[in-house]
C-alpha positions as CSV (number, residue, x, y, z in Angstrom):
1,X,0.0,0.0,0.0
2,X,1.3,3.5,-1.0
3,X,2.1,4.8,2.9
4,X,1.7,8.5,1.2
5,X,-1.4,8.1,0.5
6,X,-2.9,6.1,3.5
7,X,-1.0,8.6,5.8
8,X,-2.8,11.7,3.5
9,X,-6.3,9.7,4.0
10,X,-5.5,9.3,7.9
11,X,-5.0,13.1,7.9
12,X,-8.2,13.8,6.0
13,X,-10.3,11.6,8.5
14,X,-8.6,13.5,11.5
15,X,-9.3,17.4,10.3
16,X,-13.1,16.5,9.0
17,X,-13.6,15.1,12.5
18,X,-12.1,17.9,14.4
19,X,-14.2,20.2,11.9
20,X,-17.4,18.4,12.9
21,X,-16.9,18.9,16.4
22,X,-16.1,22.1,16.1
23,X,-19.2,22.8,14.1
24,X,-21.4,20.9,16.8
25,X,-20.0,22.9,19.9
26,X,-22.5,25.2,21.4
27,X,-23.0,26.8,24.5
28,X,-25.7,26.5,26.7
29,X,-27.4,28.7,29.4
30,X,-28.1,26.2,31.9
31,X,-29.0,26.3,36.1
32,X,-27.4,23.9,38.4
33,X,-29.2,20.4,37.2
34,X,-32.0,18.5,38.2
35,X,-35.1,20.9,39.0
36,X,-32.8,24.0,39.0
37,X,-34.3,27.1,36.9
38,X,-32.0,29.6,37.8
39,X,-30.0,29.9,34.6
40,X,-27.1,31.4,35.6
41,X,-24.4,29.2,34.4
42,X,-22.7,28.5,30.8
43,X,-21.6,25.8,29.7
44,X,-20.2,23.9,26.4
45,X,-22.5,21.0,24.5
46,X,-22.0,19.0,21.4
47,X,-25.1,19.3,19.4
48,X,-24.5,16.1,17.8
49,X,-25.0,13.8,21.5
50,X,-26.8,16.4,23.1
51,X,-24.3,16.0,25.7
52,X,-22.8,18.7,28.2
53,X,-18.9,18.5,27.6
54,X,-17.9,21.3,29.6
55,X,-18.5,23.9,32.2
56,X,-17.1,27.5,31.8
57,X,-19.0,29.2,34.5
58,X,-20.7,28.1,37.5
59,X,-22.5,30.3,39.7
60,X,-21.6,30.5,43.6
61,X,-18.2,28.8,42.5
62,X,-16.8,30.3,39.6
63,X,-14.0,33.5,40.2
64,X,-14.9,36.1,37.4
65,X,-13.7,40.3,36.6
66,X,-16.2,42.1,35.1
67,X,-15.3,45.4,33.4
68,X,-17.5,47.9,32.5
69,X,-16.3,49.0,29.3
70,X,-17.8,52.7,29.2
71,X,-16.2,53.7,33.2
72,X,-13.4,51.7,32.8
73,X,-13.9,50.1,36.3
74,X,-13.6,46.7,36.9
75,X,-15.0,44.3,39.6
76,X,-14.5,40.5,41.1
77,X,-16.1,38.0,42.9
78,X,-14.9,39.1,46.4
79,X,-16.8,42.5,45.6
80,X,-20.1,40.4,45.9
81,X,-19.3,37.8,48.6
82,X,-22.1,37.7,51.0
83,X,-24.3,39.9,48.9
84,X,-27.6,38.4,46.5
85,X,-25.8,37.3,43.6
86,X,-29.5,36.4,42.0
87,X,-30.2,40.6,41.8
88,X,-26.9,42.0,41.7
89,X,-25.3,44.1,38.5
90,X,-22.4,43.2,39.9
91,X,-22.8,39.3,39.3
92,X,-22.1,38.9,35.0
93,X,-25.7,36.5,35.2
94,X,-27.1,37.9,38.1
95,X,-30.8,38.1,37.5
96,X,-31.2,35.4,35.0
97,X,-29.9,34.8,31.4
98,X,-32.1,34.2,28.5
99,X,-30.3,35.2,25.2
100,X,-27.0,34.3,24.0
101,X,-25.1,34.6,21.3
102,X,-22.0,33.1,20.1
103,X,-19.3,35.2,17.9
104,X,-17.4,32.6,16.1
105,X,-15.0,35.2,14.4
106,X,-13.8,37.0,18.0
107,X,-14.3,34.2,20.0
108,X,-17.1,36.1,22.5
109,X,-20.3,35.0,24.0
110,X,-22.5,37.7,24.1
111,X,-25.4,37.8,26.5
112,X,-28.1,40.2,27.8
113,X,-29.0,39.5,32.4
114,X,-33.3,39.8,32.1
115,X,-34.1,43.5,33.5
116,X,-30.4,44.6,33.3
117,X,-30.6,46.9,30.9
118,X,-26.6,46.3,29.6
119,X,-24.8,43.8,26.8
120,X,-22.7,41.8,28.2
121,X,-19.6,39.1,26.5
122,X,-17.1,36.7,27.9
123,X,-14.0,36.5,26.4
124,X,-13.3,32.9,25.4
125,X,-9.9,33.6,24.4
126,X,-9.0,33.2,28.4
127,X,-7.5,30.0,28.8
128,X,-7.0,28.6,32.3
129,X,-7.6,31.5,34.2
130,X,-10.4,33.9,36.3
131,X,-12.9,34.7,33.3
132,X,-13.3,38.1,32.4
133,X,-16.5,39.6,31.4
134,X,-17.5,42.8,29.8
135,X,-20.3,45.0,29.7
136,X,-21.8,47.9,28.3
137,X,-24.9,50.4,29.3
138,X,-27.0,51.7,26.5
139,X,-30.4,53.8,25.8
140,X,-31.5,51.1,23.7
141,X,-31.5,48.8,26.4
142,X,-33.2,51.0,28.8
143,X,-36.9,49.2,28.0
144,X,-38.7,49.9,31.3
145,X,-38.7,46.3,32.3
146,X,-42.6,45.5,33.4
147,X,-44.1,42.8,35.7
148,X,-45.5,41.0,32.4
149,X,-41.6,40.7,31.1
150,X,-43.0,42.1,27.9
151,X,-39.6,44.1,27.1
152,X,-37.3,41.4,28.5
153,X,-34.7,40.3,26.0
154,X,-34.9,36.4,24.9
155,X,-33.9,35.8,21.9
156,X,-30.3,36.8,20.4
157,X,-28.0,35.7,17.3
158,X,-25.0,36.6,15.2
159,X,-25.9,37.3,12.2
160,X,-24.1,36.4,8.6
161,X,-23.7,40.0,8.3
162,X,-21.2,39.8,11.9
163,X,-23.6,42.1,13.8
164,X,-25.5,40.9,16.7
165,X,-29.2,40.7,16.8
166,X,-31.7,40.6,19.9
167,X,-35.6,40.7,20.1
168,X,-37.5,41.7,23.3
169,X,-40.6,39.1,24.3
170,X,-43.1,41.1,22.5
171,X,-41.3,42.4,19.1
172,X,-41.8,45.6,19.7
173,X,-37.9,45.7,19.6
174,X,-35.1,44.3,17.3
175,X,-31.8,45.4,18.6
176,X,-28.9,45.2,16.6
177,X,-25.0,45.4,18.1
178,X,-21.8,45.3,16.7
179,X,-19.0,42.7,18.0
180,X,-16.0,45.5,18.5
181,X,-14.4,46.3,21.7
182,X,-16.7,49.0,22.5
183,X,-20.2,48.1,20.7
184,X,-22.7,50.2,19.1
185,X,-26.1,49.1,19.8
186,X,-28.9,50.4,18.0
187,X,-33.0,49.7,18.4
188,X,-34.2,49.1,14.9
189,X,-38.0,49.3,16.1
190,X,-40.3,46.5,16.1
191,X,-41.6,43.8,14.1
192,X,-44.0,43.9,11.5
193,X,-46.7,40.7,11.0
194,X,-46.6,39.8,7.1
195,X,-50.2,39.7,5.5
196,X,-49.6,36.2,5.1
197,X,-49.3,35.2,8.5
198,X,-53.1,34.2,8.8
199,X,-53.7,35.4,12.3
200,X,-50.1,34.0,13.9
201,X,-48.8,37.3,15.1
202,X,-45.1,37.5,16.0
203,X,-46.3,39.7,19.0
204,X,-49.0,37.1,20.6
205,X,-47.8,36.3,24.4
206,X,-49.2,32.9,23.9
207,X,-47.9,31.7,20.5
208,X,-44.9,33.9,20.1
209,X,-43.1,34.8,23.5
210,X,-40.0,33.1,24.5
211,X,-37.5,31.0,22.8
212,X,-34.8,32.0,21.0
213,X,-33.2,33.0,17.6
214,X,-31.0,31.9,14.5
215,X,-29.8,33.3,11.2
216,X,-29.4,31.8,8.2
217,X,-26.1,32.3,5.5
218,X,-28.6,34.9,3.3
219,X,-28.9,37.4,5.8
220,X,-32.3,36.0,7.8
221,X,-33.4,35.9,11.0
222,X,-35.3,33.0,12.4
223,X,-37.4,33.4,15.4
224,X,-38.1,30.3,17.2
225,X,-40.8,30.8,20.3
226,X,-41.1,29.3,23.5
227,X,-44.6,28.2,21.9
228,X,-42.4,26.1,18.9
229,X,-43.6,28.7,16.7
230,X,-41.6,29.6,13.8
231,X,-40.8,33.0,11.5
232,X,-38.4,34.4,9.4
233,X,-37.4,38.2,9.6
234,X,-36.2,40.4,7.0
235,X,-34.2,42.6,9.0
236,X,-34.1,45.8,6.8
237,X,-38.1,45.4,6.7
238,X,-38.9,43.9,9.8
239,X,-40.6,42.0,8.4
240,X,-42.0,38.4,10.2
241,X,-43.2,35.8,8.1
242,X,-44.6,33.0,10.0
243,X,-43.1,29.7,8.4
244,X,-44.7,26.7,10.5
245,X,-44.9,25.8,13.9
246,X,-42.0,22.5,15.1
247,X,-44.0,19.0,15.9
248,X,-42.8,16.0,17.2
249,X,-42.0,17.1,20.8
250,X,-43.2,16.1,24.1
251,X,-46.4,17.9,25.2
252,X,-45.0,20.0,27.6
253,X,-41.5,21.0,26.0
254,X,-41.1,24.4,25.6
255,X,-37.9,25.5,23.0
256,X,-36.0,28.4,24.4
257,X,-33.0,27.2,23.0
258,X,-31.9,26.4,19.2
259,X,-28.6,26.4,18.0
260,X,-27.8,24.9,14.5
261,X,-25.5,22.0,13.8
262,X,-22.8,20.8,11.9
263,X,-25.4,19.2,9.5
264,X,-27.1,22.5,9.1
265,X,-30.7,21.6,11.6
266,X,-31.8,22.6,14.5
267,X,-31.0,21.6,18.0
268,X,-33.7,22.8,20.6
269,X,-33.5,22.1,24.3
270,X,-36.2,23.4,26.9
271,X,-36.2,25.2,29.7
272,X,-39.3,23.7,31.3
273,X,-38.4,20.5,30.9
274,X,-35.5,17.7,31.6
275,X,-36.4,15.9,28.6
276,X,-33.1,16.2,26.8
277,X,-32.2,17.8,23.1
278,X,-34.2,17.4,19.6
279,X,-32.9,17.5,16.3
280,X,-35.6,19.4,14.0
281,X,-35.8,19.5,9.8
282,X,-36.1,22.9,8.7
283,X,-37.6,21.9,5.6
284,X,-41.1,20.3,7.5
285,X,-40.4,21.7,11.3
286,X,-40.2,17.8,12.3
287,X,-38.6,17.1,15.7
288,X,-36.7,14.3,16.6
289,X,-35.3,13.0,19.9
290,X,-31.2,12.8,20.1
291,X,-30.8,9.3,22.1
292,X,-29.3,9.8,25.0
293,X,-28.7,12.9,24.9
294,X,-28.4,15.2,28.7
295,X,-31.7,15.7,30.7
296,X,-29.7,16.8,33.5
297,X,-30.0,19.9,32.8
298,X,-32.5,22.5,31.1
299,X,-31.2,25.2,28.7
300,X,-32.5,28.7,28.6
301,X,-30.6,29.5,25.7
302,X,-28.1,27.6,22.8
303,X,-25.6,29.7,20.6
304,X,-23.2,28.9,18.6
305,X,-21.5,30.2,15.1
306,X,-23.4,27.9,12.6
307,X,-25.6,29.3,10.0
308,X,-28.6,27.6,8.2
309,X,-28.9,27.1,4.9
310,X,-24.6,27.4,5.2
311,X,-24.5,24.4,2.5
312,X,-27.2,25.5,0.0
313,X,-25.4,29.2,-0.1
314,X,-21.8,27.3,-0.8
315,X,-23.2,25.6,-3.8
316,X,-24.5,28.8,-4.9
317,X,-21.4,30.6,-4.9
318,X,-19.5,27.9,-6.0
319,X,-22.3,27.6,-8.9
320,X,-21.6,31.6,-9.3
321,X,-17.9,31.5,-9.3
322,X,-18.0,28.1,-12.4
323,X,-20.4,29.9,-14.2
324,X,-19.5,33.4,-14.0
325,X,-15.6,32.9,-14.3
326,X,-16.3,32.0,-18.1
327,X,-17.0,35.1,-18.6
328,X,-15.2,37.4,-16.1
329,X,-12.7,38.8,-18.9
330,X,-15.5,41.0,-19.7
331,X,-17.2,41.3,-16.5
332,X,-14.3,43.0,-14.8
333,X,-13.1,44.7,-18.1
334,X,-16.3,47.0,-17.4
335,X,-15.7,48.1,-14.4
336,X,-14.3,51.3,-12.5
337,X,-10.7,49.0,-11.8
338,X,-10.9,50.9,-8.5
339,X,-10.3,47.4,-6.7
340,X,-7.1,45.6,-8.4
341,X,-5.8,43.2,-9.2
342,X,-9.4,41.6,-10.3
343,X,-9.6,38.5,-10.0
344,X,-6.9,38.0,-6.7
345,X,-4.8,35.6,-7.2
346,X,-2.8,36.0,-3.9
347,X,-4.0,37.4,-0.7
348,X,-4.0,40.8,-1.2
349,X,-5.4,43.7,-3.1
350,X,-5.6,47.3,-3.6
351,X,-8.4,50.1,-3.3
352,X,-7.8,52.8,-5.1
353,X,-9.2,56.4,-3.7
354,X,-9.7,59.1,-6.3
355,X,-11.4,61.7,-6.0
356,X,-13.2,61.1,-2.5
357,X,-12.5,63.9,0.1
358,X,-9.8,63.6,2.8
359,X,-11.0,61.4,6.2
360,X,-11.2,57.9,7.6
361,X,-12.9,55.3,5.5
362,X,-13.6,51.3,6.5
363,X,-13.7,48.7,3.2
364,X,-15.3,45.9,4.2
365,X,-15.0,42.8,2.4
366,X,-18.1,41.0,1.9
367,X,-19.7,37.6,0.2
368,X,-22.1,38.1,-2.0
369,X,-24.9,37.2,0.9
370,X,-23.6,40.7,2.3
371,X,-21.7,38.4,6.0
372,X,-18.8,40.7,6.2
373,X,-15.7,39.2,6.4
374,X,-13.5,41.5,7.3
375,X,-13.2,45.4,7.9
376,X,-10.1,47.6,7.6
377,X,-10.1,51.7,8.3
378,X,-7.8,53.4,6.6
379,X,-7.1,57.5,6.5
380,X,-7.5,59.2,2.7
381,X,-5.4,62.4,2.5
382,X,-5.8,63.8,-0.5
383,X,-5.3,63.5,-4.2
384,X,-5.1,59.7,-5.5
385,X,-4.6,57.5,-2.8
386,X,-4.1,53.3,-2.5
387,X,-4.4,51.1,0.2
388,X,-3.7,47.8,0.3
389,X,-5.8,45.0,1.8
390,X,-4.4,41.9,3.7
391,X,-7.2,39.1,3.2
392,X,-6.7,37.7,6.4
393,X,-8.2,34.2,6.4
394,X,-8.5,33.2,2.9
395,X,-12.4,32.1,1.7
396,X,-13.4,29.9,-0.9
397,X,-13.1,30.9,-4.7
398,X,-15.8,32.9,-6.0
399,X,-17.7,36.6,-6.0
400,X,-17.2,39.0,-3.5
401,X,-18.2,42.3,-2.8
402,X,-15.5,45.1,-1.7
403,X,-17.8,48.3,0.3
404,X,-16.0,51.3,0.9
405,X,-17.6,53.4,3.4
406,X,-17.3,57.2,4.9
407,X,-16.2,58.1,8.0
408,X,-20.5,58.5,8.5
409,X,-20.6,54.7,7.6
410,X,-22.5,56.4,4.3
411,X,-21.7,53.9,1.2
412,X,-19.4,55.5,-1.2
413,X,-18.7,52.5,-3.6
414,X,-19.0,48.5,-4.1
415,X,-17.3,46.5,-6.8
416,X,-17.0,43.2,-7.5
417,X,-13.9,40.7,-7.3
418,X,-13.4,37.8,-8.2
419,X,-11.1,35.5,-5.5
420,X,-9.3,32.4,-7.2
């Protein structure tokens, strides 16, 4: 036997299985176990046994710094020894966690405490040591949390654009954040029913409260109740379409989490139940029991960095990038050539700035499903000016999309480019 070619084929097997368990890890807002709803605690699962693999912080036991990113100030767990973790703003989950969100590109879980009006993220990137949390205050938080827990946040994602997404109970408010040191959160108003939704109202306490949210590799939000109801968002119309409503589970499982796996469904867990994880079709909303998977403990929340539909939109570019590379001679012989070399070859290219006024500008390399994949600032002088771009982890071949924005994140030019 050729020992090249066996030791090439061992080496295969080993990364596709590393891949698919980094693909299945999620995180899980759990409480302590058995008949314990106080989710306070995080902790690591692969989606594909439904089993817990890992706990990352434990409340009462864990040593944390959290650092409030707009005063500077940082505190520990000594500053709340003694004190009643379950209401303090000085605990990171103190008064409950519902939403969660998992930024695979900077390694950060993001998370909103119910009726704490403040963003918080734990930076995973800390190995082997006290974790350290961050948070940040902002007006767009500042719901004036009610008795009916109508402007509580539960339901959060990443989206395939990079920014972070969060919808109160009621949908009277989609929140969007971005995942930089300092973020910039933003209430982009609420929900709108679609006329097609037959009476299913994104905003009904009974069908639609609850549960938690995912995004899909085309720029979609998915909104997945504590009821098992589904909808899809549009997030620059707000859109809600109603898509279906998951069967299959038990009678009294409620989904509050969902996090999507390495296969591209949907892993839901409840939080009013110990009855252990469900893998659900997104094409019929099916549910079906993971065997023996953990009924230890409840979730309140999954996240993790998967996308649906992550497959269909690889064919599609991949489809784009055979078809249209046939004839990109005259595609890219008809453009501005502000972007060059087009196609890259390498892993860099250049932007050229003519004409535009002297400031700072971002370019933001996108695919063509608008997920940004990077973002670089750069300061235009005056006169023609080029700035090079280091691609910094290399995607597949195909179309991409380089934005150039102002200094007012106001568009001033996309072109195309072709990677090879």
């Amino acid at each position: 036997m050729n020992h090249k070619i066996l030791l090439a084929t061992v080496l295969f097997a080993c990364t596709a299985t590393v891949t698919a368990q980094t693909s299945n890890k999620a995180f899980a807002i759990t409480g302590d176990g058995n008949n314990d709803y106080i989710w306070m605690n995080i902790r690591q699962v692969d989606l594909s046994t439904g089993q817990v693999s890992k706990t990352i912080f434990q409340r009462s036991q864990t040593a944390f710094q959290l650092t409030d990113v707009s005063a500077k100030k940082t505190t520990d767990s000594k500053a709340v020894q003694g004190n009643d973790i379950f209401q303090s703003k000085q605990y990171p989950t103190g008064s409950m966690v519902a939403a969660a969100a998992y930024d695979q590109r900077n390694n950060k879980l993001f998370f909103t405490p119910m009726r704490v009006g403040e963003l918080r993220w734990l930076d995973l990137d800390i190995k082997n040591e006290t974790p350290k949390f961050y948070s940040i205050s902002s007006e767009a938080l500042n719901l004036n949390f009610t008795p009916d827990e109508a402007n509580n946040i539960t339901r959060m994602v990443i989206a395939a654009d990079g920014n972070g997404y969060a919808v109160t109970n009621d949908g009277n408010h989609l929140i969007k954040f971005t995942t930089g040191k300092k973020p910039v959160i933003t209430d982009l108003g609420n929900l709108i029913d679609d006329e097609k939704n037959e009476g299913i109202s994104v905003h009904n306490k009974c069908t639609s409260w609850g549960g938690d949210m995912l995004a899909d590799a085309y720029g979609k939000l998915y909104l997945v109740s504590a009821n098992r109801h589904v909808f899809v968002v549009d997030i620059n119309s707000r859109i809600a379409t109603h898509k279906g409503m998951i069967t299959g589970l038990p009678d009294n499982y409620t989904t509050n989490a969902a996090a999507v796996d390495a296969d591209g469904d949907i892993i839901v867990n409840s939080a009013n139940v110990f009855a252990g994880y469900y893998k659900v079709k997104l094409n019929d909303l099916v549910a079906t029991a993971i065997e023996g998977s953990d009924k230890k403990y409840n979730a309140s929340d999954l996240a993790n960095g998967n996308l649906l539909l992550q497959k269909e939109a690889d064919a599609a570019r991949k489809y784009a990038f055979n078809s249209e590379s046939k004839l990109a001679e005259n595609f890219f012989s008809n453009s501005d050539q502000r972007v060059f070399p087009n196609p890259v070859t390498a892993s860099v290219f250049s932007v050229l700035f003519d004409g535009q006024k002297a400031g700072n500008y971002n370019i933001t390399l996108t695919d063509i499903s608008g997920r940004v994949l990077q973002t670089q600032k750069v300061n235009i002088t005056k006169g023609a000016q080029t700035e090079s771009v280091n691609i910094n982890k290399r995607p597949s071949k195909g179309i991409y999309l380089v934005k150039v924005f102002d200094d007012a994140k106001q568009l001033v030019f996309t072109e195309k480019i072709m990677i090879q």
